[in-house]
N, C-alpha and C positions, 0 to 999 in steps of 0.2 A: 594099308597100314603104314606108319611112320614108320622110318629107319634111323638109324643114330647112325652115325661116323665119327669114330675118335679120333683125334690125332695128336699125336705126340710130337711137341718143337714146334715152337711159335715162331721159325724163321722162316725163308726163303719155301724152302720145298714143302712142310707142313703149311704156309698158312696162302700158298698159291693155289695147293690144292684144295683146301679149305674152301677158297675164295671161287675157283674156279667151278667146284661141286656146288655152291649156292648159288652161282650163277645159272647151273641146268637144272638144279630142284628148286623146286616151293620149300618155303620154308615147311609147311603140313606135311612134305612130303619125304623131307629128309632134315633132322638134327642133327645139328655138329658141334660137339664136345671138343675143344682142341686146351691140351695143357704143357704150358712152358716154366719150369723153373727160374729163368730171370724176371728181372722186372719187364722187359722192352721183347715186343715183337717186330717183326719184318724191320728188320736194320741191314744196314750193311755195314759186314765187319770188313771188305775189302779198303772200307774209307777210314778205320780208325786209326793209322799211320798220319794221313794228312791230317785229319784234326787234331792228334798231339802236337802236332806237328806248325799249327796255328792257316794252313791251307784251310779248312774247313771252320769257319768261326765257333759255331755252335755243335753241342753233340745233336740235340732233335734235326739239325739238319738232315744226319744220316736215316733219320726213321722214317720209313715211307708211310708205315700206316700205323698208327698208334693202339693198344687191344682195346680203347674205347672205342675206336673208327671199325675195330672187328665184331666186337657186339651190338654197333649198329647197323651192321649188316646182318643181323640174326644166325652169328656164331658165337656158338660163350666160350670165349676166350678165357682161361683161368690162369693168370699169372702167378708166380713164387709156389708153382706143385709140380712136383714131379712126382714120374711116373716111376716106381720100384717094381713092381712086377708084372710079367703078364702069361695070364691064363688064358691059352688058347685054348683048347678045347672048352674052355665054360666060357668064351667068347665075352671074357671081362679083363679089365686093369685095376691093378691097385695103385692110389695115388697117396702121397703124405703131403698137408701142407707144411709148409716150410715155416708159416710164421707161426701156426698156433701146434703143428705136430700132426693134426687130427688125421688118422687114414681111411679110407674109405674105397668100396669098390666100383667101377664104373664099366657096364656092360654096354657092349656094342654090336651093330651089324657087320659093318666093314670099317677097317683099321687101318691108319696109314703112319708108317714109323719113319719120322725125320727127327733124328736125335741128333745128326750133324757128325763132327767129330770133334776130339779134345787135342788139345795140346801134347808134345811129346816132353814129358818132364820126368827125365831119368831120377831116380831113389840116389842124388848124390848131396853129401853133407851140407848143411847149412840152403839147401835149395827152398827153403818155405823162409826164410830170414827176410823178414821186413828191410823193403830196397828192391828185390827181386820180385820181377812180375813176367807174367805172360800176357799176350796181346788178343783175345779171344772173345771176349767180349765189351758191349758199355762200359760195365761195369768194371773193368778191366781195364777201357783207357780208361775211366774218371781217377778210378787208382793210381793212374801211372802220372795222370800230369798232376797229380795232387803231390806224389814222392819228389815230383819235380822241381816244386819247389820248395820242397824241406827239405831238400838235398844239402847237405854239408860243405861240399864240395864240389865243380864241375867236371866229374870223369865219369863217363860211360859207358859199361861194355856190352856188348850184343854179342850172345852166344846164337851163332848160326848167323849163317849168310845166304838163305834163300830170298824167296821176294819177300815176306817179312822183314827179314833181318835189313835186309839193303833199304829196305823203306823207312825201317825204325830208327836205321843210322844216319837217315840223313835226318827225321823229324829230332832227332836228339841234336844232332849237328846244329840244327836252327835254334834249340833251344840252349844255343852258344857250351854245350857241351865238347869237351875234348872225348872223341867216340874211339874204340875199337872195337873191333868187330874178329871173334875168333871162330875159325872154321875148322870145321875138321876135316874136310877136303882139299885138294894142294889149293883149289882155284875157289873165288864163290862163286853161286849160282850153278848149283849141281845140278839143274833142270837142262846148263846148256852142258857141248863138250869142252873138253877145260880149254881148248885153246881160243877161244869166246868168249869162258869166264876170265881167262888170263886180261884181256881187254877189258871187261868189267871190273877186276883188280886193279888194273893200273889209273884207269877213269876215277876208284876211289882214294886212290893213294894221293890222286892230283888236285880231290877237293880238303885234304885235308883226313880223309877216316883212314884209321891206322888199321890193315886188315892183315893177320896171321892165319896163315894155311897152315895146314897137317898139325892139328891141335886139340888136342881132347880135353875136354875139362873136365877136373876130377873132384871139385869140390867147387862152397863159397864159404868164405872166411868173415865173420864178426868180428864188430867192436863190440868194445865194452857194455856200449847200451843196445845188442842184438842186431842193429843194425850191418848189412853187407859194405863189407873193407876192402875185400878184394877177392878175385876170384881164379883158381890155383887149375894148372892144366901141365899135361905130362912134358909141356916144354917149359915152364917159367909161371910166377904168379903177374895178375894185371890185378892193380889197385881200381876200384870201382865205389862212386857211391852211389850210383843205381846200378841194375843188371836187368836188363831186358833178355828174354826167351823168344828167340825163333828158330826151333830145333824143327818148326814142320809139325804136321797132324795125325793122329791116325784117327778112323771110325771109331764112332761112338756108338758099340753094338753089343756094350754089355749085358742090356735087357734079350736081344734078339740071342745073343750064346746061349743064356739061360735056360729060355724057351726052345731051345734046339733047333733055331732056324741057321739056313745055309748061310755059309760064309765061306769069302774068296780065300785067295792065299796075300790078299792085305788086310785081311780083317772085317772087309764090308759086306754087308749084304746082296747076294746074289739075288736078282731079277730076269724075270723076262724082257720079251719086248715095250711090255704093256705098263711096267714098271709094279708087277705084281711080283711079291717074291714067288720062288719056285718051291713050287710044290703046296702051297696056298690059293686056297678059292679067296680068300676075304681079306687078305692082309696084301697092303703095297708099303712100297721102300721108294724115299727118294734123299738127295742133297749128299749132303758129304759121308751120311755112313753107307751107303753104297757102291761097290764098283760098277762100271759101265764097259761096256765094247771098245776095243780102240779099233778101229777101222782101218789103220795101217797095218798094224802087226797082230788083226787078228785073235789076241787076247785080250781077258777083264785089266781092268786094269783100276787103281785108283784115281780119282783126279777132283781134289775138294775146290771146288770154285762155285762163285753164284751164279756165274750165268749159267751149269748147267743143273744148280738146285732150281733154280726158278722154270725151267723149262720141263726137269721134272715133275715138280707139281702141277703143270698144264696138264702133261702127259695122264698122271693118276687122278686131278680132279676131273676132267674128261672120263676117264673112264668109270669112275666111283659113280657120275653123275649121271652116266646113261648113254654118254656119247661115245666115242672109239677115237683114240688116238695111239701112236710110239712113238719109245726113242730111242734110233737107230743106233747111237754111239756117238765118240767123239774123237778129234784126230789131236786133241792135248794141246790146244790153242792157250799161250798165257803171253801178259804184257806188263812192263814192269818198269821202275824208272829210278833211279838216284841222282838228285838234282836232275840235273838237264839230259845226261843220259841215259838213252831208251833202251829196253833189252825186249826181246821177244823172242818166240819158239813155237813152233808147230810140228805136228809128225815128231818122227823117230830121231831119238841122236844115235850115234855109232856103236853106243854101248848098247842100247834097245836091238839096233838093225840087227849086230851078232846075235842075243838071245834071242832073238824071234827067227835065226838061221838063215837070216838073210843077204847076200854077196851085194858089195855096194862101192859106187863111186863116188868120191865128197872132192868139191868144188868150192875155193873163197877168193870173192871178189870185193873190191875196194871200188865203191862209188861213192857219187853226194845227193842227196836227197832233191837238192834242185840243179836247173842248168848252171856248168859248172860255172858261168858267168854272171850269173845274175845272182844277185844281191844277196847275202846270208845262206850260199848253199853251206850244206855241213857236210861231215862228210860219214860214210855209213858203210860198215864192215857188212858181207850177207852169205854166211853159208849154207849150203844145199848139197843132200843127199840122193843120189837116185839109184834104183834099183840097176844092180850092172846088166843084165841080159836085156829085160824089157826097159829099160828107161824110164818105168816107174819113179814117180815122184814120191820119197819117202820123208823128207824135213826140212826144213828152213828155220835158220837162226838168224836174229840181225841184233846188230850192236849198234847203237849211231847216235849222232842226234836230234834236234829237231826237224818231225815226218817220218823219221825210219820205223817207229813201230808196229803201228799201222799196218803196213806196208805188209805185213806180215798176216794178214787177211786175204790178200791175193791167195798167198800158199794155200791156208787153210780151205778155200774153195778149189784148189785147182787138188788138193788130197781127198778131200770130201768126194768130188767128181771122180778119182782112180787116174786121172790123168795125168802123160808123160811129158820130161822135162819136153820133149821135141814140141808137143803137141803148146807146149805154157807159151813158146817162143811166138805163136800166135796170135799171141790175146790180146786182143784189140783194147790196150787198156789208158786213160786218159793223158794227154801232155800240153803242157805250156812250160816253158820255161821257168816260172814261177813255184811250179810244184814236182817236177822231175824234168831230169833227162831226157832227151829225146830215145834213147833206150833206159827204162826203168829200170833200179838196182837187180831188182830180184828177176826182170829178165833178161839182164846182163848174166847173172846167175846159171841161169836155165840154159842160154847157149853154150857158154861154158860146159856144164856138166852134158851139155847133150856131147860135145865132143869129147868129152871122158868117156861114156857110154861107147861110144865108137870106138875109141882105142883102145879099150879094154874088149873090143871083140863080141 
């Protein structure tokens, strides 16, 4: 007999797994139902900064597969319906369409929930005020470069200074806006530790983006015709006629609350290995509403990114479809850039290592991405954390510029492996003077910290 597979969210981890289960079924053998609220499936929202940005010419560039390209592969894709309820035990959904209202129920065998996550947009005045947008989806840039140029005037402010934010501030930047960018951390990029973000702060102050630390905003302020005038924080007001949102995401698991399924202490769905939620025979979880393993420190943690929704929905369409696979977890690999400067991070920062009670030595070294004689080296900040007794490799951050980000893929296999800074100083990894040093930044690094690890006993 047929089986049905629902799935919910037409992006990355829904429609990989989608994709991946009609690769191991017959279509006679398994129907897949998948329904998305917006218009557009399988996109990348990691690209929509560069295309406001005029980097990306076209938005369909970013769409890999379009849900006509998915219902010719014999999935019916239903765009503009979302999904409001779900009844586990009568092993159905309720769905409303959006354009005509109509609701209707849709039963399944096995259920797969990629609802992503949302935006963090605090309940503060004037925050829905036409001007103010958040970056989250298509539809969402089309909005923003549309305000961009009904804009009044060219002032820009970017609340939040994560990789968002630093990306928004430079696509604004291009589009000859005067940017600020208010944090409410001393430093941006709270992904690294501040004395990393302190380098990323100053890199922005050099292109021009005015960035305020230790700042909370507490409203936005209208003109007369509704539109955002300026926007008020517990140190001073910044005049704006657009306002971009990069406060960061949380899970989008308010269907899975409902239904009383598990949830971490960020909000996401808890899974197995197999990317099956727990304590479910028939329902999987993947993409940004769930948390994952961190394999350095041992706890779930959250971590919205596509490369690990897409590798998700490997995981669950594989297993949906008959075959076997996991996903072991992840060591918190992210890359990031404003203008010409690279940022990246892997593993644990120092605030992680203490909560996960870990004793640690941190090591920062200053090299350049190629030999320091040959032509266009740059030059690249690289810090490293190792465990103090075993010499465990616990994170790598780099600041630099052109080639340092990269570079930061090293770490991430040599964390993934468990291995120590002594054992990194090894690795037989490529040189010509064109592309690094005759010792590479980050095992320039690794020596270092291995004699930290030593002096500290």
């Amino acid at each position: 007999m047929s089986e049905r597979l629902v799935v919910i969210g037409g992006d990355a981890a829904g429609m990989s797994a989608a994709s991946q289960a009609r690769r191991l079924r017959k279509p006679g053998e398994l129907e897949i139902v998948a329904f998305e609220r917006g218009h557009f499936s399988s996109y990348s929202a990691c690209g929509i900064p560069y295309w406001v940005g005029g980097d990306v010419p076209v938005r369909d560039a970013l769409i890999a597969r379009s849900p006509k390209e998915h219902r010719a592969r014999d999935i019916d894709l239903r765009t503009r319906t979302e999904v409001t309820e779900l009844d586990l035990p009568g092993q159905r959904v309720r769905t409303r369409d959006l354009e005509s209202g109509t609701e209707a129920w849709t039963g399944f065998d096995k259920l797969v929930i990629a609802t992503g996550a949302r935006p963090s947009r605090p309940p503060l005045p004037g925050i829905d005020a036409p001007g103010v947008h958040g970056v989250q989806t298509l539809d969402d840039g089309q909005a923003l470069i549309e305000s961009l140029s009904r804009a009044r005037g060219r002032r820009a402010v970017v609340v939040g200074a994560g990789y968002i934010g630093v990306e928004m501030a430079e696509a604004l930047l291009g589009h000859g806006f005067e940017v600020t960018v208010l944090n409410r951390g001393e430093q941006p990029m709270a992904t690294l530790d501040p004395d990393m973000g302190r380098l990323v702060h100053q890199a922005m102050d050099g292109l021009g983006i005015r960035t305020v630390g230790s700042s909370a905003v507490t409203g936005i302020l209208t003109g007369d015709d509704g539109r955002v005038r300026a926007v008020t924080t517990d140190t001073g007001e910044f005049p704006a006629d657009v306002v971009v949102l990069g406060m960061g995401v949380v899970p989008e698991t308010t269907l899975a609350r409902a239904a009383g399924l598990p949830l971490g202490a960020y909000g996401g769905l808890l899974t197995d290995l197999s990317m099956r939620v727990r304590g479910q025979e028939n329902v999987w979880a993947g993409g940004d509403c769930v948390e994952v393993l961190d394999l350095v420190s041992g706890k779930e943690r959250h971590v919205p990114l596509g490369t690990h929704a897409n590798k998700h929905g490997q995981v669950i369409g594989s297993n949906v479809g008959g075959d076997y696979a996991t996903f072991p977890g992840v060591v918190g690999t992210a890359v990031s850039k404003v203008c010409d400067l690279e940022i990246a991070r892997t593993g644990l920062r120092e605030k992680d290592a203490r909560a996960a009670g870990l004793q640690y030595v941190t090591v920062t070294v200053e090299s350049t991405s190629r030999a320091g004689y040959y032509p266009g080296a740059a030059p690249m900040t690289v810090k490293m954390l190792a465990e103090r007794r075993s010499g465990r490799l616990l994170g790598v951050q780099i600041v630099g510029r052109e080639g340092a980000a990269k570079r930061v893929d090293i770490a991430a296999v040599a964390l993934t492996a468990g291995m120590t800074v002594e054992r990194m100083t090894a690795l037989d990894l490529g040189y010509a003077p064109p592309f690094s040093p005759v010792w590479d930044p980050v095992l320039v690094a690794a020596r270092k910290a291995v004699a930290a690890v030593r002096a500290a006993g």
